[in-house]
C-alpha positions as MATLAB code, in Angstrom:
seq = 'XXXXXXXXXXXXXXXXXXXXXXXXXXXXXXXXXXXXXXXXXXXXXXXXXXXXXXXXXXXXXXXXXXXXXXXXXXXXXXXXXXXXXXXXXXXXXXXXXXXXXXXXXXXXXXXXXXXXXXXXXXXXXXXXXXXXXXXXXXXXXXXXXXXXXXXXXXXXXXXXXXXXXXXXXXXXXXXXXXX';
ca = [
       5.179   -1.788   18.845;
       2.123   -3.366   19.971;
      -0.277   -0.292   19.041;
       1.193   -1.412   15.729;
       0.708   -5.289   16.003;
      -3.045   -4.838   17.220;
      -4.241   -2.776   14.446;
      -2.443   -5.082   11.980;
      -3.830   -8.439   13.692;
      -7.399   -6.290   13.233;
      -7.261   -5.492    9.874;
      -5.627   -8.852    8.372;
      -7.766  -10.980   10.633;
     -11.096   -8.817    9.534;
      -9.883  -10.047    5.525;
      -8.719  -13.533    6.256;
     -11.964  -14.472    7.936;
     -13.897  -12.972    4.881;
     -11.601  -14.972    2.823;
     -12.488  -18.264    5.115;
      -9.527  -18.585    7.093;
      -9.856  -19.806   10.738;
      -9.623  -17.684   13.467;
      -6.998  -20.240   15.371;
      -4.655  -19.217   12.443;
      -4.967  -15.628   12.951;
      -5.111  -14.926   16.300;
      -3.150  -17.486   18.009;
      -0.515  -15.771   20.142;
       2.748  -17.361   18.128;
       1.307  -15.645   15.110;
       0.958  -12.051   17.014;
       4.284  -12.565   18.372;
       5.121  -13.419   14.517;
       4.058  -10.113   13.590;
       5.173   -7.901   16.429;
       8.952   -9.262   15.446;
       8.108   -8.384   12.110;
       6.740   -4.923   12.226;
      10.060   -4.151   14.817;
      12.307   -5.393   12.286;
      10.297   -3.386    9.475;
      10.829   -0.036   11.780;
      14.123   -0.516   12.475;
      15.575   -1.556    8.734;
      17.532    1.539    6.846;
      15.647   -0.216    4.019;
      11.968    0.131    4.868;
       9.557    3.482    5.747;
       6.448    2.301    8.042;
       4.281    5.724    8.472;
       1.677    5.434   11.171;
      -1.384    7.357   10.358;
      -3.416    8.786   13.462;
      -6.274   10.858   14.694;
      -7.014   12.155   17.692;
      -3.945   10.217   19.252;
      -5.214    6.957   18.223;
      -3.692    4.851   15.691;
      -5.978    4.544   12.731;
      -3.112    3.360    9.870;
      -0.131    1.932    8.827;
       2.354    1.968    5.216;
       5.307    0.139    5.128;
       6.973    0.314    2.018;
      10.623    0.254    0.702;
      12.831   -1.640   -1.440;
      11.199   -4.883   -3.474;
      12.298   -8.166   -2.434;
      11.528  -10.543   -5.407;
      14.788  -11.102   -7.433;
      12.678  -10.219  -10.391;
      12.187   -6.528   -9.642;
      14.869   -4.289  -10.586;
      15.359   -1.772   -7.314;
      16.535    0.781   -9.483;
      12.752    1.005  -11.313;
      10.578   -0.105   -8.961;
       9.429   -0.149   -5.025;
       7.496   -2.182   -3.055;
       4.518   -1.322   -0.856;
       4.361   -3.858    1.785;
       1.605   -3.371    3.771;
      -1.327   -0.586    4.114;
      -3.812   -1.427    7.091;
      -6.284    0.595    8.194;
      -8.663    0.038   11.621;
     -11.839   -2.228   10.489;
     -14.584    0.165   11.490;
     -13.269    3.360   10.041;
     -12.502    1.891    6.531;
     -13.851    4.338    3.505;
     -12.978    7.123    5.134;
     -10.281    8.451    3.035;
      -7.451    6.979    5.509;
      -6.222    4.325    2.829;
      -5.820    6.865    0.317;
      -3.549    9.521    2.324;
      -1.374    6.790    3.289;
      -1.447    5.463   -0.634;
      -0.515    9.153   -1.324;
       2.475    8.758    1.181;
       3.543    5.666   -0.888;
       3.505    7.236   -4.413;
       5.099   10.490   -3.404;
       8.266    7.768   -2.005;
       8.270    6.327   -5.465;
       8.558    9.857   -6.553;
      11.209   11.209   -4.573;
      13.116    8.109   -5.143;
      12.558    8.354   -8.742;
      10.477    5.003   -9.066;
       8.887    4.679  -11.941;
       6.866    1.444  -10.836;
       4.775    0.223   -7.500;
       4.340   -3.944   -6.521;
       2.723   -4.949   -4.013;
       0.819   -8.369   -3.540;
      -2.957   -9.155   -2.385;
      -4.866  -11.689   -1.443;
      -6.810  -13.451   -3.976;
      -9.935  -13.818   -1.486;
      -9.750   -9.831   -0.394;
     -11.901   -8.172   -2.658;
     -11.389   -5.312    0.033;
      -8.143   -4.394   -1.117;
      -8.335   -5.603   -4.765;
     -11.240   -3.098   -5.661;
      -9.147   -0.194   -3.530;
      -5.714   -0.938   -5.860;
      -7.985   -0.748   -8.782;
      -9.366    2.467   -8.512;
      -5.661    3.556   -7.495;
      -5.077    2.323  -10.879;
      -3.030   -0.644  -10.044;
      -2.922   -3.921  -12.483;
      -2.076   -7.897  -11.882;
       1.516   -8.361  -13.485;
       0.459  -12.256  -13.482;
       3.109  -13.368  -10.830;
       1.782  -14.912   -7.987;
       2.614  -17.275   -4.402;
       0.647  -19.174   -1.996;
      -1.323  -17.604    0.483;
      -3.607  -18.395    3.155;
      -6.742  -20.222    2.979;
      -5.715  -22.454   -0.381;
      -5.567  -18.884   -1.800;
      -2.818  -16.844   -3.896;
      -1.113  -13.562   -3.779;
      -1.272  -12.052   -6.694;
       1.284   -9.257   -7.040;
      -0.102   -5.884   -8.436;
       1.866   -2.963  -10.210;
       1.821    0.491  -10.278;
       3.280    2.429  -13.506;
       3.345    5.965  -12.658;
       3.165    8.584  -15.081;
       5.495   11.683  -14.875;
       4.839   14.606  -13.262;
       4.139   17.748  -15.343;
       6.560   20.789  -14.977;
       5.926   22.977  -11.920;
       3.588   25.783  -13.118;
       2.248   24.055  -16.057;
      -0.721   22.184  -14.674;
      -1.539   20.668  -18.362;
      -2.362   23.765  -19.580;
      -1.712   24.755  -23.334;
       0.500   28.175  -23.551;
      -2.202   30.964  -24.251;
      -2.005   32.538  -27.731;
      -1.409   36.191  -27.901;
      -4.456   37.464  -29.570;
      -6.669   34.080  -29.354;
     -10.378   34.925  -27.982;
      -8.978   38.830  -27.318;
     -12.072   41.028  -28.164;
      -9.949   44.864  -28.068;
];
């Protein structure tokens, strides 16, 4: 659990103090002992997946995702991705998106049509990286950190196409045959 709680306390305190936040609110040892309870509760909950990502035996990422906890979302439709951290250092190279992968293909075996998750206002980081994943504000949002909000983010996915399809149109028998 604490390969777990180090990489997070790297990542979130790399974005908080980019955001402004002090370091004697990140890395105090209450706060780490905060998180390590956290993550063990996370990893041993029948509702929550955390996937570590690794290479070379060292841990690189984490995912946890599962069920959404704001009495607005409907848990039939939608689920939440909690937290994706990857090691400051190594960011931008593609570790983010496999474990974003991971996420959307559990929305897809669970039959989720929808993703939330919530960012930090300040973390233009992870903002820009939902973005491009082609994630949008829904408007809700909490206090965070720093004098800063969460703003909570969704994800509609669209459907898969039929196995063997691939988007293609049906050829025509004849079309573009020169006999």
């Amino acid at each position: 659990m604490d390969r777990i709680t180090d990489l997070h306390t790297l990542a979130r305190t790399a974005y908080y103090q980019a955001g402004g936040v002090p370091d004697r609110e990140l890395t105090s040892s209450a706060a780490y002992s905060s998180r390590r309870e956290s993550w063990m509760r996370a990893v041993q909950s029948s509702d929550r997946t955390v996937l570590c990502a690794q290479r070379e035996g060292e841990l690189v990422g984490l995912l946890a995702m599962g069920s959404p906890c704001e009495a607005d979302l409907d848990v039939t439709a939608a689920g939440q991705l909690y937290q994706i951290h990857v090691r400051p250092g190594i960011w931008g190279q593609g570790i983010g998106n496999h474990l974003h992968a991971a996420f959307v293909q559990f929305l897809r075996d669970a039959s989720l049509a929808t993703g939330v998750l919530e960012a930090w206002e300040r973390n233009s980081r992870a903002q820009a990286f939902y973005a491009r994943h082609g994630w949008k504000p829904d408007g809700h949002h909490r206090p965070g950190p720093g004098n800063a909000n969460y703003v909570r983010l969704r994800l509609s996915l669209e459907p898969e196409a039929p196995p063997g399809r691939g988007g293609q149109l049906p050829s025509q028998p004849g079309a573009g045959d020169r006999n």
